[in-house]
Structures are given as structure tokens and as C-alpha cells.
PQR file with spaces between the fields and no chain letter, atoms N, CA, C, O and H, PARSE charges and radii, in Angstrom:
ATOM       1  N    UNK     1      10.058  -12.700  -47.738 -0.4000 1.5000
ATOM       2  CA   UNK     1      11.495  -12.692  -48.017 -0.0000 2.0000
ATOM       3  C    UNK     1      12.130  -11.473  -47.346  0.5500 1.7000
ATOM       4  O    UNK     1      11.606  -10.361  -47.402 -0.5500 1.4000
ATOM       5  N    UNK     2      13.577  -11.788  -46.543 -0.4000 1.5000
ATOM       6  CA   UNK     2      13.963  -10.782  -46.017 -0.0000 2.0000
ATOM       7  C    UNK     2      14.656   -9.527  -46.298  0.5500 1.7000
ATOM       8  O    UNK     2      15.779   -9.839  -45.903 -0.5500 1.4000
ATOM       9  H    UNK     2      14.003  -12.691  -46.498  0.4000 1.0000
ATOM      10  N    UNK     3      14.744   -8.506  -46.647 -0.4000 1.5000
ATOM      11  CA   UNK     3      15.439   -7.496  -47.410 -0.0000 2.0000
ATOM      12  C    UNK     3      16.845   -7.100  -47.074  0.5500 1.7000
ATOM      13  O    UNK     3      17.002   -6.924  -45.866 -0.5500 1.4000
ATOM      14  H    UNK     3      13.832   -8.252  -46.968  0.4000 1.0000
ATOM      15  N    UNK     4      17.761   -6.938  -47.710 -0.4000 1.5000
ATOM      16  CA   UNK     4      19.167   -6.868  -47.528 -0.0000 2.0000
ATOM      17  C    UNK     4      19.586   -6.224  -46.111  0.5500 1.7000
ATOM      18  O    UNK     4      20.481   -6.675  -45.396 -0.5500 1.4000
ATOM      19  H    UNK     4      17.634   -7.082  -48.692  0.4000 1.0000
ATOM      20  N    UNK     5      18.614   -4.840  -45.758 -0.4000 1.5000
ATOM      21  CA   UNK     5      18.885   -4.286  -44.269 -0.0000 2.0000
ATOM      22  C    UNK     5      18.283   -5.051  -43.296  0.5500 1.7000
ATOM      23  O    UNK     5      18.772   -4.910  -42.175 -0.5500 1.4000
ATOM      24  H    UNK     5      17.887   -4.474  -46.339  0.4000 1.0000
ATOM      25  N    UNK     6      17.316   -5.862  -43.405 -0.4000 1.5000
ATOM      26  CA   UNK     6      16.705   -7.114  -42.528 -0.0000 2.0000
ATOM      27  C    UNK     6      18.241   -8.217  -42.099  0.5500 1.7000
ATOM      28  O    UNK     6      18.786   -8.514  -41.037 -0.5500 1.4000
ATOM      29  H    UNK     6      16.920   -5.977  -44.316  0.4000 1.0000
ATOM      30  N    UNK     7      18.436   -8.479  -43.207 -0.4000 1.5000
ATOM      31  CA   UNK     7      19.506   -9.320  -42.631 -0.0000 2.0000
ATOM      32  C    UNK     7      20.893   -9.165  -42.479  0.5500 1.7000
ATOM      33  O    UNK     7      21.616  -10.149  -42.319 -0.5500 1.4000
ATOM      34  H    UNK     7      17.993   -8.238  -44.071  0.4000 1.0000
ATOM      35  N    UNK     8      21.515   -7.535  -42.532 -0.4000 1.5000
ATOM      36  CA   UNK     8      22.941   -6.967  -42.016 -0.0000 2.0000
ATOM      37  C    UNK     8      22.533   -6.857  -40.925  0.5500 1.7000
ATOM      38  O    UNK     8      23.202   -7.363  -40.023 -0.5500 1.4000
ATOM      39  H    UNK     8      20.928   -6.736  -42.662  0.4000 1.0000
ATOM      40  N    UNK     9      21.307   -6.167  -40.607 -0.4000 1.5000
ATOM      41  CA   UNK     9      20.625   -5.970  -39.056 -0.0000 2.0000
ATOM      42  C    UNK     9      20.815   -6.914  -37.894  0.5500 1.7000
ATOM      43  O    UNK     9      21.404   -6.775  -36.822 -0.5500 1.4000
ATOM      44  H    UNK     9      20.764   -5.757  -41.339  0.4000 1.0000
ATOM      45  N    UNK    10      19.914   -8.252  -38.606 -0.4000 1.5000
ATOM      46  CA   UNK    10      20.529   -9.603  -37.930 -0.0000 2.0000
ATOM      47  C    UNK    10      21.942   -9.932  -38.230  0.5500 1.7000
ATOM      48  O    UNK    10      22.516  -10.604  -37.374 -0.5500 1.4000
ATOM      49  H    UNK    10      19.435   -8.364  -39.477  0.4000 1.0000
ATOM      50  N    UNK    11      22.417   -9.685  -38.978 -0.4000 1.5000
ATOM      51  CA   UNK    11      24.166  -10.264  -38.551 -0.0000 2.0000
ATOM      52  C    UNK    11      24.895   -9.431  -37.461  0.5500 1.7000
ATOM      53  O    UNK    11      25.756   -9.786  -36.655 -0.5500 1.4000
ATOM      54  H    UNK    11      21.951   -9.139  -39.673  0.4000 1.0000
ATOM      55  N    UNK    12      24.206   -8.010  -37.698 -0.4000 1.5000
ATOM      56  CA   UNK    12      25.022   -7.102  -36.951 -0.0000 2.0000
ATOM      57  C    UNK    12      24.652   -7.602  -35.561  0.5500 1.7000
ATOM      58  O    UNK    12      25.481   -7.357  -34.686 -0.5500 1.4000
ATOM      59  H    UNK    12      23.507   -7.722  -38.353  0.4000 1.0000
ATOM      60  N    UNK    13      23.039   -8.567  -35.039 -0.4000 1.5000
ATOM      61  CA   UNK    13      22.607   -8.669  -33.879 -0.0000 2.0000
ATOM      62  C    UNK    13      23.137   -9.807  -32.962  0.5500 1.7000
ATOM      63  O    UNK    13      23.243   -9.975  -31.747 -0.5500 1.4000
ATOM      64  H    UNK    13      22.365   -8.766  -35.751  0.4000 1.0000
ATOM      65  N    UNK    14      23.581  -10.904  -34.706 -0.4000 1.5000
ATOM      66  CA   UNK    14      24.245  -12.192  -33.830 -0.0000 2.0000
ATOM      67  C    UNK    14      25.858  -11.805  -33.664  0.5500 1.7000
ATOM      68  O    UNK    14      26.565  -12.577  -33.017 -0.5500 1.4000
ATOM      69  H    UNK    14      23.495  -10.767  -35.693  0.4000 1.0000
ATOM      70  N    UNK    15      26.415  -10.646  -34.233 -0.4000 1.5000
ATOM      71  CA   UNK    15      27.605  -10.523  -34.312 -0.0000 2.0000
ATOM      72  C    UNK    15      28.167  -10.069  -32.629  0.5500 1.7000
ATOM      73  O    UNK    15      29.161  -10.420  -31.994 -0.5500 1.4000
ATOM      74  H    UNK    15      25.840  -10.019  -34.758  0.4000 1.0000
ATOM      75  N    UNK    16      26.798   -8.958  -32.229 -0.4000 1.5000
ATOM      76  CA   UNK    16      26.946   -8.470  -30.696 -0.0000 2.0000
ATOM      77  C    UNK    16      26.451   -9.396  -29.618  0.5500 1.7000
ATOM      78  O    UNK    16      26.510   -9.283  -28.394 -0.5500 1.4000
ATOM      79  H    UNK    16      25.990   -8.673  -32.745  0.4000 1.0000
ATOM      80  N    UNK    17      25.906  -10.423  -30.450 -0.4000 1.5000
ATOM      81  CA   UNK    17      25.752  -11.283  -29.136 -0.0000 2.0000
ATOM      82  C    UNK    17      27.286  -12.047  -28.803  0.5500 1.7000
ATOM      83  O    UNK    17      27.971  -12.058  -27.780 -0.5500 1.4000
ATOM      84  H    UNK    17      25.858  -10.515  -31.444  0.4000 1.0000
ATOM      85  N    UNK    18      27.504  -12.747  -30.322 -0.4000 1.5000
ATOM      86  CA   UNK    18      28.537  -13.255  -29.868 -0.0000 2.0000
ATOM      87  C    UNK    18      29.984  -12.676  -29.270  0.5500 1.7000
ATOM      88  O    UNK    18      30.993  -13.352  -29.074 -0.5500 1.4000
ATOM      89  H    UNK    18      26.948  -12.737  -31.153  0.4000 1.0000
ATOM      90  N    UNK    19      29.849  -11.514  -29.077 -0.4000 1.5000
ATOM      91  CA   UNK    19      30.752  -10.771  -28.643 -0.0000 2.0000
ATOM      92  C    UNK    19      30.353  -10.693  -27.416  0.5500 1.7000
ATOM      93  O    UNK    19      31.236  -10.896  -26.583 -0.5500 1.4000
ATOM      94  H    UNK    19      29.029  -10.965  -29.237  0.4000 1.0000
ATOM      95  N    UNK    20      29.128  -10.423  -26.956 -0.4000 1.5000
ATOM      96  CA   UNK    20      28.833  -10.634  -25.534 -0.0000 2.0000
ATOM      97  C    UNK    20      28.920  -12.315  -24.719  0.5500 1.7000
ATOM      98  O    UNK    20      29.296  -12.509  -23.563 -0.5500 1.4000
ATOM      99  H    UNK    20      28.411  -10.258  -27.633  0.4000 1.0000
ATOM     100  N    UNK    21      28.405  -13.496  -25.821 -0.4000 1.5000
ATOM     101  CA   UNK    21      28.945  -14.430  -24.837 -0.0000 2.0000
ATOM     102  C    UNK    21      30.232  -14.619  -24.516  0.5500 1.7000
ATOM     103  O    UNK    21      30.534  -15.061  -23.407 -0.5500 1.4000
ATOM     104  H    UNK    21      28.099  -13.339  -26.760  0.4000 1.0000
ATOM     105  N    UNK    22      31.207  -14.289  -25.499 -0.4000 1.5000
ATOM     106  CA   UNK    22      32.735  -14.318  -25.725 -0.0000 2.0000
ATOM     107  C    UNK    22      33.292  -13.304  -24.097  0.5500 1.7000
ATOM     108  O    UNK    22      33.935  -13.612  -23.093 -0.5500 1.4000
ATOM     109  H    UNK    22      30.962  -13.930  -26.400  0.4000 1.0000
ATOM     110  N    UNK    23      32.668  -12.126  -24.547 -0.4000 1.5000
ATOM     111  CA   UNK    23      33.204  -11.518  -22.813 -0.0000 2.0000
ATOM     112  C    UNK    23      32.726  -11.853  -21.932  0.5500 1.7000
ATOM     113  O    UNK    23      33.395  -11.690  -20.912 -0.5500 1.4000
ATOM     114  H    UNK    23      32.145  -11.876  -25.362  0.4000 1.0000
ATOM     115  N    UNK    24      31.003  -12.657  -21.714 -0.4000 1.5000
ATOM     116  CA   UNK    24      31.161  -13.229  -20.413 -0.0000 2.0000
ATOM     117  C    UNK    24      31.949  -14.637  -20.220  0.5500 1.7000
ATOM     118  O    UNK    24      32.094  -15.079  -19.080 -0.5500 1.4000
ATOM     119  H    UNK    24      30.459  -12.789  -22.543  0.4000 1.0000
ATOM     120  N    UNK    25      32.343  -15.177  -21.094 -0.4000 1.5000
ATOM     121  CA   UNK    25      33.203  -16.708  -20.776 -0.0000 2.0000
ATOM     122  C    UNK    25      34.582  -16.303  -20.308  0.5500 1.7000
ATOM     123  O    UNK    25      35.221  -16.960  -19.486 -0.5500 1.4000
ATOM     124  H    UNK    25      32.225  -14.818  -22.020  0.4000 1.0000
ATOM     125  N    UNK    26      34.996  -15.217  -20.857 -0.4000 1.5000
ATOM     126  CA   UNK    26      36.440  -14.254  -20.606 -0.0000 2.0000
ATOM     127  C    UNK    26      36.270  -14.296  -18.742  0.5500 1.7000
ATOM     128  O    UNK    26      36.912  -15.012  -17.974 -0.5500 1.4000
ATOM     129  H    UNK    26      34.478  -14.684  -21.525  0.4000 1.0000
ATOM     130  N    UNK    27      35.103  -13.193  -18.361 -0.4000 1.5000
ATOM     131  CA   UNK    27      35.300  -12.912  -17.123 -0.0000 2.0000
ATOM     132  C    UNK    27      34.664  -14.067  -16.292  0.5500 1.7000
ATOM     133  O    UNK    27      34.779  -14.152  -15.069 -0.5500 1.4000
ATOM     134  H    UNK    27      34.582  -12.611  -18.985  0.4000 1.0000
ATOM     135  N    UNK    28      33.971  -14.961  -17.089 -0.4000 1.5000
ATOM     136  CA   UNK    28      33.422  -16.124  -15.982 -0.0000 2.0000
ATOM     137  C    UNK    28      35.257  -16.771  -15.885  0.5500 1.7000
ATOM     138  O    UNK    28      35.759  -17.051  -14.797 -0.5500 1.4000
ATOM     139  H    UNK    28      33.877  -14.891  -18.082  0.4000 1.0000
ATOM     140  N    UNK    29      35.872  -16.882  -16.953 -0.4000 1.5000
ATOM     141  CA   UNK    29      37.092  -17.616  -16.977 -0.0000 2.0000
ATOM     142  C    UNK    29      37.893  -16.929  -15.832  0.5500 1.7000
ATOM     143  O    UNK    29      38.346  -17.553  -14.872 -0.5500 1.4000
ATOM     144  H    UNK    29      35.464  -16.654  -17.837  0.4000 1.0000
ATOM     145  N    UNK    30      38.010  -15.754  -15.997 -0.4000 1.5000
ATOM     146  CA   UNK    30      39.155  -15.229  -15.241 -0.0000 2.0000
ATOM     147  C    UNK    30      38.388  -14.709  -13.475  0.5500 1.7000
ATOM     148  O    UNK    30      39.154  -14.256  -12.624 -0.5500 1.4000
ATOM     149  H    UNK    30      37.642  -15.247  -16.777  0.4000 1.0000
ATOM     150  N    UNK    31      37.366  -14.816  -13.270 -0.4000 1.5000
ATOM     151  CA   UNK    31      37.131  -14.971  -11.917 -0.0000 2.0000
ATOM     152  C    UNK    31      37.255  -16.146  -11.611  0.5500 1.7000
ATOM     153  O    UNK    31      37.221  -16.216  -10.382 -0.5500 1.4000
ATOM     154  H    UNK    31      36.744  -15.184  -13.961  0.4000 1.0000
ATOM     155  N    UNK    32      37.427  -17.459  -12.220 -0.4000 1.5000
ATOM     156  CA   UNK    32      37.325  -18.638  -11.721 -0.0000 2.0000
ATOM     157  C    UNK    32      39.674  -18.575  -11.254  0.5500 1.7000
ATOM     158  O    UNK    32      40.456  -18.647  -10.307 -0.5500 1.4000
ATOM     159  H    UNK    32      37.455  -17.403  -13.218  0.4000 1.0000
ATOM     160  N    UNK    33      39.650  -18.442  -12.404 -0.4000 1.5000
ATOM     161  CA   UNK    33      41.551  -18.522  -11.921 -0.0000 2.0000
ATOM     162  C    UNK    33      41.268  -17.765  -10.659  0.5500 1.7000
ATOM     163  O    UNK    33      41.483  -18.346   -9.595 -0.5500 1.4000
ATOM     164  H    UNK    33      39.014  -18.384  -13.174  0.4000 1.0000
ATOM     165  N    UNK    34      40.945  -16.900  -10.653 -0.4000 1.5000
ATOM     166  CA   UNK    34      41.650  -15.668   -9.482 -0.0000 2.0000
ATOM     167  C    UNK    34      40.868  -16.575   -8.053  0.5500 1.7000
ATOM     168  O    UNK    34      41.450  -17.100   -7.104 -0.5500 1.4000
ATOM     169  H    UNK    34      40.771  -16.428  -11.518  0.4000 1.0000
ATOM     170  N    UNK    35      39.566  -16.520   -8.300 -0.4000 1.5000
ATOM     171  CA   UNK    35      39.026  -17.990   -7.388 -0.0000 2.0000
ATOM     172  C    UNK    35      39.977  -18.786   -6.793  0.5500 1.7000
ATOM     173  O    UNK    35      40.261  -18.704   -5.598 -0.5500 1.4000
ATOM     174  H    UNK    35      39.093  -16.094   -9.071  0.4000 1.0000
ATOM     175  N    UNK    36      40.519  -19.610   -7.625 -0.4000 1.5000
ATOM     176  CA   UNK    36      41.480  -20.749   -7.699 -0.0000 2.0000
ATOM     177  C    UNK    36      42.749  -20.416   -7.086  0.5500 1.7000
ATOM     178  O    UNK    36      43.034  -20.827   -5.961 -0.5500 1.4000
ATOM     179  H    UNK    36      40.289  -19.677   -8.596  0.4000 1.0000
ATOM     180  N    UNK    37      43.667  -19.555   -7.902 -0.4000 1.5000
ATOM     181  CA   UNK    37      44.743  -18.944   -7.153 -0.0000 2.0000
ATOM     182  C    UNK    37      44.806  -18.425   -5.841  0.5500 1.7000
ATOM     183  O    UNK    37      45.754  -18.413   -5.056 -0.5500 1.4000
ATOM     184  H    UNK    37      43.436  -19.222   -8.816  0.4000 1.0000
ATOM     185  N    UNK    38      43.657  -17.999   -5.722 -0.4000 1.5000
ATOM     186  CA   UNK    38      43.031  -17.261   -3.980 -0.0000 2.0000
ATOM     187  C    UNK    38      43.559  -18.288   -3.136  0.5500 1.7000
ATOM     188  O    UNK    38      44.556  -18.272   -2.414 -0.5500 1.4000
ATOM     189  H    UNK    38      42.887  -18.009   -6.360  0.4000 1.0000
ATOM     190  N    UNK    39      42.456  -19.459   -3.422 -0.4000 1.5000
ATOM     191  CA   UNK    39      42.039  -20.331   -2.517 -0.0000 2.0000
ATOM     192  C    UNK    39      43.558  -21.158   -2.287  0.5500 1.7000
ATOM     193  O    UNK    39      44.099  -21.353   -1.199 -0.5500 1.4000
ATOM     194  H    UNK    39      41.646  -19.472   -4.009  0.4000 1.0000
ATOM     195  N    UNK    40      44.098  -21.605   -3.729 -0.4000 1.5000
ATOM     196  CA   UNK    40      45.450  -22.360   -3.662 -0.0000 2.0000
ATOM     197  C    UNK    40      46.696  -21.581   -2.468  0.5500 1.7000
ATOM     198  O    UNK    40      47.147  -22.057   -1.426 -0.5500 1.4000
ATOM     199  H    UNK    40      43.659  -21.447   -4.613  0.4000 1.0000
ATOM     200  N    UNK    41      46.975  -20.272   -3.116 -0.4000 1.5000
ATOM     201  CA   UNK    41      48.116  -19.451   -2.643 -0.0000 2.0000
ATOM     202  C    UNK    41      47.879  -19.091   -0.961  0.5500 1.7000
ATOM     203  O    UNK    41      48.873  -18.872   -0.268 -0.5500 1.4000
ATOM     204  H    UNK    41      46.609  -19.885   -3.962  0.4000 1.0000
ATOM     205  N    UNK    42      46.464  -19.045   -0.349 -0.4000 1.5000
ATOM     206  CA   UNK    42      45.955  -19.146    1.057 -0.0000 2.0000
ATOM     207  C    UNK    42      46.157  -20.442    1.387  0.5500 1.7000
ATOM     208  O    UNK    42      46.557  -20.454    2.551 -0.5500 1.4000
ATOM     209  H    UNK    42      45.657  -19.222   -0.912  0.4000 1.0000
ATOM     210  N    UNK    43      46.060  -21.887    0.815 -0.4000 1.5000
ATOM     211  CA   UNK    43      46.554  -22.772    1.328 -0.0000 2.0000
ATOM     212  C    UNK    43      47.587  -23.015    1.503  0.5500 1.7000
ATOM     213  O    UNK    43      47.897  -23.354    2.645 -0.5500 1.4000
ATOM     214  H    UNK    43      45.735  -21.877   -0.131  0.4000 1.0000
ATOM     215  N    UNK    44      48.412  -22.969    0.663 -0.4000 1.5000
ATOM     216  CA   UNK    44      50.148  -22.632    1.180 -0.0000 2.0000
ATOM     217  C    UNK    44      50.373  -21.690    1.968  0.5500 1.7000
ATOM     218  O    UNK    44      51.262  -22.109    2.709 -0.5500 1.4000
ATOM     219  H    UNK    44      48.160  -22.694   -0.265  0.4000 1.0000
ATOM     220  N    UNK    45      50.177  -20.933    2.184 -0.4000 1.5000
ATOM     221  CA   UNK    45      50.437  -19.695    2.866 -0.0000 2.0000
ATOM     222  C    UNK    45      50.192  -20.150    4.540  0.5500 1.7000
ATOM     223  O    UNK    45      50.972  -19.879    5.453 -0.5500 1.4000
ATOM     224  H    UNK    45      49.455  -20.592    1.582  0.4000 1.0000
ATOM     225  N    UNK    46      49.084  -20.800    4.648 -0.4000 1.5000
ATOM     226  CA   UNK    46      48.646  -21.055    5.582 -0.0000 2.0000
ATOM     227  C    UNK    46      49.625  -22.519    6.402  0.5500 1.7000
ATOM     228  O    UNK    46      49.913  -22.734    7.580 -0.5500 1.4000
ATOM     229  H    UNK    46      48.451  -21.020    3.907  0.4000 1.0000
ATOM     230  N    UNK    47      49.925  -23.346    5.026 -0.4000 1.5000
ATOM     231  CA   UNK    47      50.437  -24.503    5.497 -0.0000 2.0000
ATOM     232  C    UNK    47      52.231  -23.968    5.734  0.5500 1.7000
ATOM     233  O    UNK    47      53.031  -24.873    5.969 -0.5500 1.4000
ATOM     234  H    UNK    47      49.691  -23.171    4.070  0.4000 1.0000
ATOM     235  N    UNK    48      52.724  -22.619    5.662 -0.4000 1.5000
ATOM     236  CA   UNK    48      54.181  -22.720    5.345 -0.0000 2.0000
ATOM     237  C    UNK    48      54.103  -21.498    6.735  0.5500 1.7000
ATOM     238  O    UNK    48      55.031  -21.500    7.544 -0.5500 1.4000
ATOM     239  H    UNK    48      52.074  -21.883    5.471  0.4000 1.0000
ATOM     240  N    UNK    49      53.610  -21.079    6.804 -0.4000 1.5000
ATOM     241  CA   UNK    49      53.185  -20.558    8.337 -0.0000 2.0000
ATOM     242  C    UNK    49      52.973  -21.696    9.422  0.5500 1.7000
ATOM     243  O    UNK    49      53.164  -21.445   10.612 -0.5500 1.4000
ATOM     244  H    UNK    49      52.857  -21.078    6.146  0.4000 1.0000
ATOM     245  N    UNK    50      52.678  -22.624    9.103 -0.4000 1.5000
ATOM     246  CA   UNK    50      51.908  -23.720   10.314 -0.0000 2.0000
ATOM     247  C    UNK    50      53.820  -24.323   10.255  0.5500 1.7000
ATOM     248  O    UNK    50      54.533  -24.148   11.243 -0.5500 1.4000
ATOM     249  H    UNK    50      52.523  -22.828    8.137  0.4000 1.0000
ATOM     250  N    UNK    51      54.200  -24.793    9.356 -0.4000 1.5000
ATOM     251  CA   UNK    51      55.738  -25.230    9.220 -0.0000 2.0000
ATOM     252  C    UNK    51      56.571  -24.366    9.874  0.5500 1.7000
ATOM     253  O    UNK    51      57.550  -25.006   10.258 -0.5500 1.4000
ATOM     254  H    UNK    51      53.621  -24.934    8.554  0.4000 1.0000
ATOM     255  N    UNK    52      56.640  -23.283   10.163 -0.4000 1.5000
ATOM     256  CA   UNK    52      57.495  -22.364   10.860 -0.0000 2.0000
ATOM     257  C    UNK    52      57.631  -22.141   12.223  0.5500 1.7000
ATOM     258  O    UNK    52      58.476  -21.652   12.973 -0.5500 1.4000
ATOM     259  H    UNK    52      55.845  -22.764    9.851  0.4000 1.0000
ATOM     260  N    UNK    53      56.315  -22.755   12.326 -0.4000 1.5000
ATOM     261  CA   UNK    53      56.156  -22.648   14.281 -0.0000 2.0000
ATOM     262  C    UNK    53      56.427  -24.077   14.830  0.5500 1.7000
ATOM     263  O    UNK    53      55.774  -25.043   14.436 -0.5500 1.4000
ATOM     264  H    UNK    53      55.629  -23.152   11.717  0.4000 1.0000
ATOM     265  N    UNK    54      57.415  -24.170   15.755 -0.4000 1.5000
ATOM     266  CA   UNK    54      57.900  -25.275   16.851 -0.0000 2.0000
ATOM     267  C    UNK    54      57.155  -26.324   17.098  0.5500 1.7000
ATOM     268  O    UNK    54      55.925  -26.359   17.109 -0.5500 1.4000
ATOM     269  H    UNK    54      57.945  -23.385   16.075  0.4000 1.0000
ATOM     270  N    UNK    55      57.842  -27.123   17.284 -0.4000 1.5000
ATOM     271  CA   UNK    55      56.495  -27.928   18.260 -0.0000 2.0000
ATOM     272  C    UNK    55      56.709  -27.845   19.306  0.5500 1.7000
ATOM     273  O    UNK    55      57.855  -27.770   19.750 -0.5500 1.4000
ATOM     274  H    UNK    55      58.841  -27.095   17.275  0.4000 1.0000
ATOM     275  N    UNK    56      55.661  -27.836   20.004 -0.4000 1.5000
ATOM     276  CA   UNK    56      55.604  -27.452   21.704 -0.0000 2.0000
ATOM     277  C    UNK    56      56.744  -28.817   22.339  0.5500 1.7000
ATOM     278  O    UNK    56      57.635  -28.503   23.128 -0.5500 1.4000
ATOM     279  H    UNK    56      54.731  -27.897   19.643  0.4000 1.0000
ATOM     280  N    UNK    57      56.655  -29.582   22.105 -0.4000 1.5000
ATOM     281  CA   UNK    57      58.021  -30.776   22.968 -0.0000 2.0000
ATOM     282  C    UNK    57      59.509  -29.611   22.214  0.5500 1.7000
ATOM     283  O    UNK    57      60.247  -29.072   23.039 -0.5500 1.4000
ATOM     284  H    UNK    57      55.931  -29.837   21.464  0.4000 1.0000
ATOM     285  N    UNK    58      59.717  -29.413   20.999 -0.4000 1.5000
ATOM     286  CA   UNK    58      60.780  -29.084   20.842 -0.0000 2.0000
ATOM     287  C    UNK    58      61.140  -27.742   21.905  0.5500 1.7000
ATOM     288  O    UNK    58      62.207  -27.608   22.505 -0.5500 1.4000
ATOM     289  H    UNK    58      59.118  -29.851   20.328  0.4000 1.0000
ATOM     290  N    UNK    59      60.408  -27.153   21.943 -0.4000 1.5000
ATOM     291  CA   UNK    59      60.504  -25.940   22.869 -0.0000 2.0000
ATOM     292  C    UNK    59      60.545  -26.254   24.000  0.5500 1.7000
ATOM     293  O    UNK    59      61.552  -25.898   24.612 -0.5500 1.4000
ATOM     294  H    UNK    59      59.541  -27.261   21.456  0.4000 1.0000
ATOM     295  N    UNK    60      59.601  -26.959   24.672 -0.4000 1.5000
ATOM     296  CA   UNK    60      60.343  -27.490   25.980 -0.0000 2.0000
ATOM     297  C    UNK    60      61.225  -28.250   26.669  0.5500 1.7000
ATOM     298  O    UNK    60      61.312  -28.281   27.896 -0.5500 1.4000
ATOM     299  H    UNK    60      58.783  -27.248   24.176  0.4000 1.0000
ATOM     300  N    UNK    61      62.095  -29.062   25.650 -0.4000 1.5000
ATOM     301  CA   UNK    61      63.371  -29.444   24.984 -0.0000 2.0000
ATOM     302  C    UNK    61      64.491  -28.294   25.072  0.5500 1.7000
ATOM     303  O    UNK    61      65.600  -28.306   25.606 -0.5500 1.4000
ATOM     304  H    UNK    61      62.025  -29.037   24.653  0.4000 1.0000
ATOM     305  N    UNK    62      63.946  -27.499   24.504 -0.4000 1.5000
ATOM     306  CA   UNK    62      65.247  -26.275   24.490 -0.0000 2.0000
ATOM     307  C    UNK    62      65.299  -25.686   25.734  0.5500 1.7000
ATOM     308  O    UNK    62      66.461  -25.414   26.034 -0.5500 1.4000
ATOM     309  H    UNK    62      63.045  -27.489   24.071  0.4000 1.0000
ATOM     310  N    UNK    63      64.609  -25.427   26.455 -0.4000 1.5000
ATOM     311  CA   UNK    63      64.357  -24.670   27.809 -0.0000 2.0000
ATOM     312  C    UNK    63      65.113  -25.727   28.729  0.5500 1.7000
ATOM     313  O    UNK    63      65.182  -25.549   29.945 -0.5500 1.4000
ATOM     314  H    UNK    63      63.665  -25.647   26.212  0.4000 1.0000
């Protein structure tokens, strides 16, 4: 049978775990947004840059 400091011991042990899976789901969570936002905000970025430049007939049109 386990004695009263046997098992605050273990609560205190599942209490720090679950505090540790809790902060890694936090930072697995929030590297995945920043992931995401990266990748999203470089695709626009990329596609609203590609929209800004001419097309080669229009330019030789203007000339």
C-alpha cells in the first residue's frame, strides 16, 4: 500500500508531465501556424509580384 508522500509524489510527477505535454502541443501548435503563414504569405507575395510585371506583348505594344 502506497503512503500519502508516495502518492503527492506521483501526482506532483503526472502533474509535470502534463504540463510538459501541454507546452510541447503549444510549440508543436505554434511552429506549425508560423510554418503555414510562412509558406501562405510567400505565396502571395510571390503571386502579387508576378501580377505587377507586364507582359512582354504589352511592352512591345507600348514601344
Amino acid at each position: 500500500r502506497a503512503t500519502s508522500y508516495e502518492l503527492r509524489a506521483t501526482s506532483y510527477e503526472l502533474r509535470a508531465t502534463s504540463y510538459e505535454l501541454r507546452a510541447t502541443s503549444q510549440q508543436y501548435k505554434s511552429g506549425f501556424a508560423s510554418r503555414i503563414s510562412s509558406q501562405s504569405s510567400s505565396r502571395y507575395r510571390s503571386a502579387s509580384k508576378a501580377a505587377m510585371q507586364p507582359l512582354p506583348a504589352e511592352v512591345t505594344a507600348w514601344r
